[in-house]
C-alpha atoms as one frame of an Amber mdcrd trajectory, in Angstrom:
protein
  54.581  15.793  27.241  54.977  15.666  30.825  56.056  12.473  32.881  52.698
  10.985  34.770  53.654  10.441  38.482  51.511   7.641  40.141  50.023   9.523
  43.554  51.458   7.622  46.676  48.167   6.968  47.796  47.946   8.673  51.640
  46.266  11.423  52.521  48.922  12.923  54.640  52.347  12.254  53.219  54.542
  14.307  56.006  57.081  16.463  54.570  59.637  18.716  56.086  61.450  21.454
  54.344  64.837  22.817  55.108  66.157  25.917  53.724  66.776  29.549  53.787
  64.319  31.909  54.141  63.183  33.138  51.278  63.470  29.617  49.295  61.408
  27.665  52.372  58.666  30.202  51.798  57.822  29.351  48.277  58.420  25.618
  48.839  56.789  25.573  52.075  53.466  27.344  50.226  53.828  25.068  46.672
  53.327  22.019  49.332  50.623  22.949  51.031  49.047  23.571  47.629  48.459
  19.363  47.510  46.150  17.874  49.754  48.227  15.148  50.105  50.977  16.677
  51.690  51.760  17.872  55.373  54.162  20.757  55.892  55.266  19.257  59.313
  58.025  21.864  59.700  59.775  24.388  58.470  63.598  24.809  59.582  66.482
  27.160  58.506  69.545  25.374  59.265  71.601  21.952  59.187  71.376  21.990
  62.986  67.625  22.488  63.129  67.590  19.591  60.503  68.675  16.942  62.963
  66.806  17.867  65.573  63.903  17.223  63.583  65.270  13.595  62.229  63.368
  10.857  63.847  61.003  13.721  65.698  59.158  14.480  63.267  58.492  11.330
  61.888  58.641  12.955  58.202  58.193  10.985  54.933  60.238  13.567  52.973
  62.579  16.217  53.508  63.215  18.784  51.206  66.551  20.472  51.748  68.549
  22.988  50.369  72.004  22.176  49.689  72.893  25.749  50.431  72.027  25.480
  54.021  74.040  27.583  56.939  76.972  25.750  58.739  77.932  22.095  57.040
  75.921  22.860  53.982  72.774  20.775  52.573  74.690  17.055  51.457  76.414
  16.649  54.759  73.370  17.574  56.933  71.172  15.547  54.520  73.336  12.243
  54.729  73.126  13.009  58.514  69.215  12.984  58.633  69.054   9.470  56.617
  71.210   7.891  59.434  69.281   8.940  61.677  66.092   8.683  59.926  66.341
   5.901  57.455  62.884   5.325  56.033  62.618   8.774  54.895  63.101  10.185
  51.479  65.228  13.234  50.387  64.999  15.974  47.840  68.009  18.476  47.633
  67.197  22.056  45.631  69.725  23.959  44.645  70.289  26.964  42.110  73.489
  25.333  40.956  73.195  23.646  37.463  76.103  21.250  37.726  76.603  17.538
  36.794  79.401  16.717  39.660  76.750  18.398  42.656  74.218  15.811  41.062
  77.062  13.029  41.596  77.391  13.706  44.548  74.246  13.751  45.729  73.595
  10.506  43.939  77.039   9.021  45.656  75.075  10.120  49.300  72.326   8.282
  48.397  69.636  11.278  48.354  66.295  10.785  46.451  66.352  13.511  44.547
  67.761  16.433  43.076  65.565  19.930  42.022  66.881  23.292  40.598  65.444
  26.175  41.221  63.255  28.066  40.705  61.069  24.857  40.820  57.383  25.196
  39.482  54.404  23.871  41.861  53.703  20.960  39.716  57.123  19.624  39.596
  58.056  19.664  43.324  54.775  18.270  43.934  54.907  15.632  41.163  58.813
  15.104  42.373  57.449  14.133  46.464  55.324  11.932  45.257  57.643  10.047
  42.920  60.076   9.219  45.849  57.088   8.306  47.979  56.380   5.469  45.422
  60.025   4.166  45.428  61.378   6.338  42.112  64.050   9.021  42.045  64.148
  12.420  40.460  66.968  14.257  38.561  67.123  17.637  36.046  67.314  15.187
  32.792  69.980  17.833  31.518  72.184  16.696  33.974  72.181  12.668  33.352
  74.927  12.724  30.562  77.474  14.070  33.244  75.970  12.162  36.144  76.384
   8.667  34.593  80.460  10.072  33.476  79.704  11.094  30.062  81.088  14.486
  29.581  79.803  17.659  28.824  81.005  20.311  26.548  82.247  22.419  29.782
  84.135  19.033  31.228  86.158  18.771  27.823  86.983  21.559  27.748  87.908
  21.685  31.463  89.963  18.480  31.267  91.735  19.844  28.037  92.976  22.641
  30.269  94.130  20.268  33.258  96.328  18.146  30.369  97.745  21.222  29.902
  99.232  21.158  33.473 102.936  19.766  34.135 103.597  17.258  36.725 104.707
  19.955  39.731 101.887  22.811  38.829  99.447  19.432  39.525 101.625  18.783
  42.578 100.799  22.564  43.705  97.233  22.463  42.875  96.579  19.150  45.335
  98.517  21.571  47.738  96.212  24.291  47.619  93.291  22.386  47.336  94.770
  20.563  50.659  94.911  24.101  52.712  98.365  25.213  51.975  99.918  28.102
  51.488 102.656  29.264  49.278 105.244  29.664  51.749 104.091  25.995  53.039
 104.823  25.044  50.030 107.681  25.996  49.067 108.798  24.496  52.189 107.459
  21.432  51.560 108.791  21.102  48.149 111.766  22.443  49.047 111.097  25.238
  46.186 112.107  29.217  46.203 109.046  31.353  47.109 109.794  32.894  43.816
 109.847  29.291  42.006 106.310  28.649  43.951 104.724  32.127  42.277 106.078
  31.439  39.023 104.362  27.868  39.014 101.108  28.930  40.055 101.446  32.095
  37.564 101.547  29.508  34.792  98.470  26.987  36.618  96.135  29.826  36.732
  96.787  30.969  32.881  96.405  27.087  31.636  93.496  26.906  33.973  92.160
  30.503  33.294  91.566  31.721  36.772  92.738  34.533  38.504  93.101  33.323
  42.238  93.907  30.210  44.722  90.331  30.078  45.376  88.898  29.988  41.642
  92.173  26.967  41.343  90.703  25.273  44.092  87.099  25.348  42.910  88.110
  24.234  39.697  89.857  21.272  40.478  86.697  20.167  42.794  84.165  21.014
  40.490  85.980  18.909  37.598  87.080  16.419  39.714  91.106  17.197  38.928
  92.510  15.707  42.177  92.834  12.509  41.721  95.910  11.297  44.443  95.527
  12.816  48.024  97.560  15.512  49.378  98.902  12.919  52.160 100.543  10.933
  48.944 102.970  14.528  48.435 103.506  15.460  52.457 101.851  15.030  55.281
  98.334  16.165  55.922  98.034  19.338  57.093  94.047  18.706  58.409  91.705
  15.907  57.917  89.011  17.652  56.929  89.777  18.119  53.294  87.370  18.995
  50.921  86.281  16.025  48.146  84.264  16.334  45.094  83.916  12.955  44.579
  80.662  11.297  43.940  79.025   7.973  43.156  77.324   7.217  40.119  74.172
   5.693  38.719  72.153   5.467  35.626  68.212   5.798  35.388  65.758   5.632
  32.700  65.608   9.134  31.289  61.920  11.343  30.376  61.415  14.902  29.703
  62.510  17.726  31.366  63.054  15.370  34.398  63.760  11.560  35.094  62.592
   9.687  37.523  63.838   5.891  38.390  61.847   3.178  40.422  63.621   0.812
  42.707
């Protein structure tokens, strides 16, 4: 049974939709499918995002969190400064309870993944037009913090970890390199290898980069690098997200306030 959306009630709701090509033509076309709704514009990039905030006067903006440059959260947090009294709806093909976090913790209005049918992107516009919020209902367990099968089995792995290979996976998740280090920690290169030899078989991955993804996606750095050494660059990457709780129906929940 699906979950009946209350219409917002004017005519021409503006909407703008940011994304990459080939997703803004399908969303771009589903909208224009409801009388209700004006496609106001149609950008491709963070940049072009911001030009439009405040321009274009939209109600909603529909972005893709897999936008060129900063990416789709940044650019979208970006837009509501400037913008306030409009909603936002991130798509994204990725199926993942800490990207719903933190687009929650940004304080987005809602949170689509594709490939979205008509009905549903429609149906989710209108729900944020009337004050609610919408979310893939799959994804509430981990976005109110209660784990999933994957994030057991995830944090089982990081227990696994000792005290340095932790130390060393802050490190590379801070920019470093092994020779850095090694410095650093005042370590032997060959010390350094042999520690992030055993990381990536607790962890099971099979480079710096899948280590690094890892600990963002499961949230495994918990103390900054600047607590170990000094930074290296302040732009360090953070998983981190807020969290909320909603009232849960269907395939997808939605949440007045």
């Amino acid at each position: 049974m699906s979950v009946p959306i209350e219409r917002h009630g004017n005519p021409c709701s503006r909407v703008l939709v940011a994304a990459r090509r080939f997703p803004a033509i399908g969303i771009e076309q589903m909208i224009r499918r409801d009388s209700d709704l004006q496609v106001v514009e149609v950008v491709r990039s963070d940049e072009e995002l911001l030009q439009c905030a405040g321009r274009m006067k939209a109600d909603v903006a529909v972005v893709d969190l897999e936008l060129p440059a900063s990416g789709g959260i940044s650019a979208a947090v970006r837009f509501l400064v400037t913008d306030p009294r409009a909603k936002v709806i991130a798509t994204t093909s990725e199926h993942r309870p800490d990207l719903l976090r933190r687009v929650v913790g940004a304080g987005l209005h809602g949170y689509l993944v594709s490939p979205v049918r008509h009905e549903l992107l429609t149906s989710a516009v209108h729900c944020v037009l009337a004050g609610g919020a919408v979310f893939p209902h799959s994804l509430a367990p981990g976005a109110v913090g209660l784990s999933s099968a994957e994030e057991k089995k995830a944090a089982l792995k990081a227990q696994s970890l000792t005290k340095r290979e932790r130390e060393l996976l802050e490190l590379l998740v801070g920019g470093y390199h092994s020779n850095e280090i090694a410095r650093l920690l005042f370590l032997s290169r060959h010390t350094v290898r042999t520690h992030l030899y055993n990381m990536f078989s607790k962890l099971q991955v099979h480079s710096r980069e899948e280590a690094i993804q890892f600990a963002l996606r499961y949230e495994l750095v918990e103390t900054t690098v600047q607590d170990l050494v000094p930074a290296k660059n302040s732009e360090r990457s953070t998983a981190k997200g807020g969290r909320a709780t909603w009232t849960l129906a269907n395939e997808y929940g939605r949440a007045n306030g």
